[in-house]
N, C-alpha and C positions, 0 to 999 in steps of 0.2 A: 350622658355617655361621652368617655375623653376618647376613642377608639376599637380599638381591637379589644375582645372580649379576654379574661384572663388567663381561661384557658386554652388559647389560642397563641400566646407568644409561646411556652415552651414547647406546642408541639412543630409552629417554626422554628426554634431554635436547635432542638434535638431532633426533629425527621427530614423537614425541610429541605433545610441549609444545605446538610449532609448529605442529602440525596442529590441533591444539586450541584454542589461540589464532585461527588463522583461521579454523574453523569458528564460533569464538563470534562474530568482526569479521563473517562472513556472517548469522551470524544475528541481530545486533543491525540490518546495514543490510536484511534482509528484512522485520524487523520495523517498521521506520520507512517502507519503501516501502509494507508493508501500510496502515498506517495514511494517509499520503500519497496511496493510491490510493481510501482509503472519503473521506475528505474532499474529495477531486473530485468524485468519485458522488453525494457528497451536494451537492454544487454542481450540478452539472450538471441533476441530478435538480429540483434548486430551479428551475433557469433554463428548463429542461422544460415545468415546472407556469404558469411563468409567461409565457413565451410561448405556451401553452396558452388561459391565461385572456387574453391581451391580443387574441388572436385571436378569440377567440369573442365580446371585447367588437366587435373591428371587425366581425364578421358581424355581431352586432346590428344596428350601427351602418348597415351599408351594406343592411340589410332592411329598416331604417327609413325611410331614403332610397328604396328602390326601391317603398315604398307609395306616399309621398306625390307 
């Protein structure tokens, strides 16, 4: 016995590989989506806070009016 049996390299070479290869192309654009998706969140999350405070400045604002 030198190894691997013969019908055993083409079905690494033709299912294998391939399958493994795409698993890694999925797992590199999973990993890129992930991070694409926390830097929304943290945007969104910013624009959140800040429509938050711009708001609360206009109710000041319009409290302030409704005393005078």
């Amino acid at each position: 016995m030198t190894g691997l049996p013969d019908w055993l390299s083409p079905i690494m070479q033709w299912v294998v590989l391939p399958a493994l290869g795409w698993l890694g192309l999925l797992h590199n654009k999973q990993s890129k989506h992930a991070t694409d998706i926390a830097v929304l969140q943290t945007k969104a999350d910013a624009h959140t806070r800040q429509h938050e405070q711009i708001m609360s400045k206009l109710d000041q604002i319009e409290e302030a009016l409704r005393k005078n």
